[in-house]
C-alpha positions in Angstrom: 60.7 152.4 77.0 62.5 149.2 78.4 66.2 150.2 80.1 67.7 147.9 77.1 67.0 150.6 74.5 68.7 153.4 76.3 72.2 154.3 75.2 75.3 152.8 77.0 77.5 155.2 78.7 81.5 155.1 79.3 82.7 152.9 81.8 85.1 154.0 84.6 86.9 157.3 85.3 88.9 159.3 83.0 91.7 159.2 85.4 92.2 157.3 88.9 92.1 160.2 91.2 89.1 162.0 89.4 86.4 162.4 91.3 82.5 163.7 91.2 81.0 165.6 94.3 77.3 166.8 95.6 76.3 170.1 94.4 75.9 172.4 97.8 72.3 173.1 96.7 71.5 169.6 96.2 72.8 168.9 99.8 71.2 172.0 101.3 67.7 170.4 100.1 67.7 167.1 100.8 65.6 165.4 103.4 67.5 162.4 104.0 64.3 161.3 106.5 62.1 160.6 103.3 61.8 156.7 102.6 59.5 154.5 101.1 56.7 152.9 103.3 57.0 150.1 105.8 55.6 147.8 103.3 57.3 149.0 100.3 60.4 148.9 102.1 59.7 145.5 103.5 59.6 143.9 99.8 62.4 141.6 99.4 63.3 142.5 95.9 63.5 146.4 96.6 66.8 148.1 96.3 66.8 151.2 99.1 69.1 154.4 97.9 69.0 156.5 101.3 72.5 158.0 101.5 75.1 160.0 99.2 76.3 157.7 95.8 79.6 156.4 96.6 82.0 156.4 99.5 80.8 158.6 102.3 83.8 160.1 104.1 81.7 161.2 107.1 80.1 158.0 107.8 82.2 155.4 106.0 79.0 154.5 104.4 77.3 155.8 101.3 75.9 153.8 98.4 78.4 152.2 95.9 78.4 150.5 92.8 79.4 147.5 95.3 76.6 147.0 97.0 74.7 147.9 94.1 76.1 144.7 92.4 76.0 142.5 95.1 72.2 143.6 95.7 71.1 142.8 92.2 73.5 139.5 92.0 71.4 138.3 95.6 68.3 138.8 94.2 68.8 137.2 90.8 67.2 137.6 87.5 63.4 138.7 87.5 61.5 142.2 88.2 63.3 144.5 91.0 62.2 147.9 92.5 64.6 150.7 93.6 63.9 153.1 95.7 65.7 156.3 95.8 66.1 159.8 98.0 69.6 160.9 97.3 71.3 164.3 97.0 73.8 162.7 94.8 77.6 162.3 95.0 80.0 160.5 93.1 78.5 160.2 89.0 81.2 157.7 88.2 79.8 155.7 90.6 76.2 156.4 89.2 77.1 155.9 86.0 78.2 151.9 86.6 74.8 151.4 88.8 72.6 152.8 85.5 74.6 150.7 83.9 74.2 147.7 85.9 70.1 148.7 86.0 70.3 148.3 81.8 71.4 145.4 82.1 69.6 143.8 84.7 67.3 140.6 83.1 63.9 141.7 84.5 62.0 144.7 85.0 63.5 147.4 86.9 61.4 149.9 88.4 62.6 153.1 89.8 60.8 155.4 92.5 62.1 158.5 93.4 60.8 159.6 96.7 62.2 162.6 97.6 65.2 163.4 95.8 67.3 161.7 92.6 69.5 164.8 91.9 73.1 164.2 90.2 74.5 160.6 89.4 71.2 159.8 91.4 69.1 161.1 88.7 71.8 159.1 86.3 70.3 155.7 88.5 67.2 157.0 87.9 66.7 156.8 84.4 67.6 152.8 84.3 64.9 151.8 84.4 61.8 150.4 82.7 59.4 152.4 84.7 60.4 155.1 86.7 58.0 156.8 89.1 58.2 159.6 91.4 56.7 161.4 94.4 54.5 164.7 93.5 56.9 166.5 96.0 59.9 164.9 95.0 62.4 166.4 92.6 65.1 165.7 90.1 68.1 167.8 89.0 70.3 167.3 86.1 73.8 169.1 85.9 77.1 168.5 84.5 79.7 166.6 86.8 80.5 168.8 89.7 84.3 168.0 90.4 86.6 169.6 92.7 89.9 169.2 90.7 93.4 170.4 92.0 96.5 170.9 89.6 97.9 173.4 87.4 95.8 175.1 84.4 97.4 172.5 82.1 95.8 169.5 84.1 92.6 171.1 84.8 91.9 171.5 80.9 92.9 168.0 80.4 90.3 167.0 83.2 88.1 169.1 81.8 88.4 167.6 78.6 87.9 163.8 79.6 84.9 164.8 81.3 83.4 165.9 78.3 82.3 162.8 76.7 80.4 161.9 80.3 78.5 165.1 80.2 77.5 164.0 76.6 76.5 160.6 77.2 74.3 161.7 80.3 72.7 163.8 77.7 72.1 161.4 75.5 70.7 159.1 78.0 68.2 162.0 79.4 67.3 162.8 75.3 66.5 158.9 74.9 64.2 158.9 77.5 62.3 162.0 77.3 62.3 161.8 73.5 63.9 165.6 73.4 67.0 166.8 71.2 70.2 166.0 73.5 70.9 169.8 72.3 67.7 170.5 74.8 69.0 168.3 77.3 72.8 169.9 77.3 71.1 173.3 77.8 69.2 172.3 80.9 72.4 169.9 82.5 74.5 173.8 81.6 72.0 175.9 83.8 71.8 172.6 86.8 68.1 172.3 86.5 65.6 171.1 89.0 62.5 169.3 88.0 59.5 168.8 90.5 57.5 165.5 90.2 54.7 166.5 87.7 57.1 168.2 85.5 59.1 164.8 85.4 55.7 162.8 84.1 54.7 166.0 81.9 58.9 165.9 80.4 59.3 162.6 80.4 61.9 161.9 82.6 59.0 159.9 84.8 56.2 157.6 83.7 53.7 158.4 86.6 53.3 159.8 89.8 53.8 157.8 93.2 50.8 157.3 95.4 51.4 159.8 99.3 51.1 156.3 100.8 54.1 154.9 99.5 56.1 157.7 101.0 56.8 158.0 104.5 59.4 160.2 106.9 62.1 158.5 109.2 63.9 159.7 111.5 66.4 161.7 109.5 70.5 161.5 110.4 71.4 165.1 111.4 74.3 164.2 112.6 76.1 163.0 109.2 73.9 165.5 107.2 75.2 168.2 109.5 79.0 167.4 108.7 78.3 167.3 105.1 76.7 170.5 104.7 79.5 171.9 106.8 82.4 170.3 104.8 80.3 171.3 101.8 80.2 175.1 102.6 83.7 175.3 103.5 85.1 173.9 100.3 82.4 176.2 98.6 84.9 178.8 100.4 87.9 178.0 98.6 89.4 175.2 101.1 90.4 171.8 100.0 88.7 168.5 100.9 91.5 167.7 103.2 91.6 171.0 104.8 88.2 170.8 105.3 88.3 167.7 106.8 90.3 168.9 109.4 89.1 171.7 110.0 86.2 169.9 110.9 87.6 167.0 112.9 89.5 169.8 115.0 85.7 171.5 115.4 84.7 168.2 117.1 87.9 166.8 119.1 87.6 169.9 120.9 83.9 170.0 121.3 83.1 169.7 125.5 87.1 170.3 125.8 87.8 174.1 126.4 91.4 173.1 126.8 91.5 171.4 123.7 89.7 174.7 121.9 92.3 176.5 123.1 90.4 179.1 125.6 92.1 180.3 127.8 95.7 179.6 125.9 97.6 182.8 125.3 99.7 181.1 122.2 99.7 181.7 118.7 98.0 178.0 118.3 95.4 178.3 121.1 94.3 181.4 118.9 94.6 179.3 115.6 92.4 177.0 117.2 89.6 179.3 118.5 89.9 180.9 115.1 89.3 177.4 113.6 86.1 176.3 115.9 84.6 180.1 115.4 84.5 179.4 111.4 82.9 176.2 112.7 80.5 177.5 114.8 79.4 180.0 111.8 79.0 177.4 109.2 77.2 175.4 111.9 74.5 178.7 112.3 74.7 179.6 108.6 73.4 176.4 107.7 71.3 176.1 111.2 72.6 173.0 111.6 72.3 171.3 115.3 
């Protein structure tokens, strides 16, 4: 199937401040170490996607729709290979790289080496021929938001999402050749899809070779603080509480002044309240 016969999909956000977010169990099993090989990698017309999709609070990185464009307008018209190991992240921001992929004029290949869950897997199915790692997985869901506001804005929110869980459907259906009914059922229950069940499905053409997979050194720093913030908002907390709660965690790491040990107030118990919930995130999730 060439990328030009799948279905468009909406363009933009339903409202400004709506936003898409990893699944915790997509985070929990990535292995952001997994990369293509040194010569795979080394090809000057191959597109890496390492990292979350969008903005990355904790590292100010992440993979946009911005680099994604200035990428493909570098390299120009003619056949292009992307990469991918990605726990996912904003689908918005998936949806206009898919996009971009369609309408890319030469052949787009897509190889997903460890992980394409999410708007990853969205990026995934641009292309003309997608492959993926035996080991490697998909996963297909409806967005995942975190959405504050009164019951009257969150069924309005729920409601413009809608169409975007439809049109991801649609595009799954049109390249797997099942009923988008089938494919709504399986984004309802977030389902996970190992490598051969991709080629057998049809969400892949082939498998990858094990030599065009290799494991880097992984960032367990950033990964660490994801999974943390992750758990905690999974916990009720907002993404700004989080935030802090965090940053307060780590300005007082090496500072037993600044945890508050030893202070007999109200806040130095607040804050070695604070770095305890920390700490027990950090062992639940056997982070270091």
């Amino acid at each position: 199937m060439t990328i030009r016969a799948l279905p468009g999909v909406p363009v933009g956000r339903p409202q400004i401040d709506v936003r898409s977010y990893i699944s915790p169990q997509a985070l929990n099993r990535w292995d952001s170490s997994i990369r293509a090989s040194a010569e795979q990698d080394a090809d000057e017309r191959t597109i890496g996607i390492y990292d979350v999709i969008g903005h990355d609070y904790w590292t100010g990185e992440g993979f946009t729709a911005k680099r994604m464009s200035a990428a493909l307008r570098s390299l120009g018209k003619g056949p292009v290979t992307v990469s991918i190991n990605s726990p996912g992240g904003d689908m918005f921001e998936g949806i206009a790289m898919y996009s971009m992929l369609r309408e890319h004029r030469g052949e787009v290949t897509i190889k997903v080496m460890g992980l394409a869950a999410s708007a990853a897997s969205v990026i995934a199915m641009g292309g003309d021929d997608v492959r993926i790692s035996r080991p490697a997985f998909l996963m297909i869901h409806n967005c995942w938001l975190y959405v504050p506001g009164n019951r009257h804005e969150l069924r309005a929110v729920a409601d413009q999402i809608e169409p975007f869980d439809t049109a991801m459907a649609d595009v799954y259906a049109a390249r797997t050749g099942e009923p988008i009914e089938a494919m709504a059922r399986l984004m309802d229950r977030e389902t996970w899809i190992g490598g051969s069940a991709a080629v057998d499905q049809g969400f892949a053409d082939a498998l990858l070779d094990s030599d065009e997979v290799k494991k880097a050194e992984a960032k367990t720093n950033a990964a660490a603080v994801r999974r943390l913030e992750s758990a905690l908002r999974a916990s009720g907390m907002s993404k700004s509480e989080a935030m802090k709660l965090i940053s307060d965690f780590k300005s007082g790491a090496g500072d037993p002044a600044g945890s508050g040990e030893g202070d007999p107030t109200e806040y130095g118990r607040q804050a070695s309240t604070k770095e305890a919930a920390c700490l027990a995130g950090l062992q639940l999730f056997k982070i270091t």
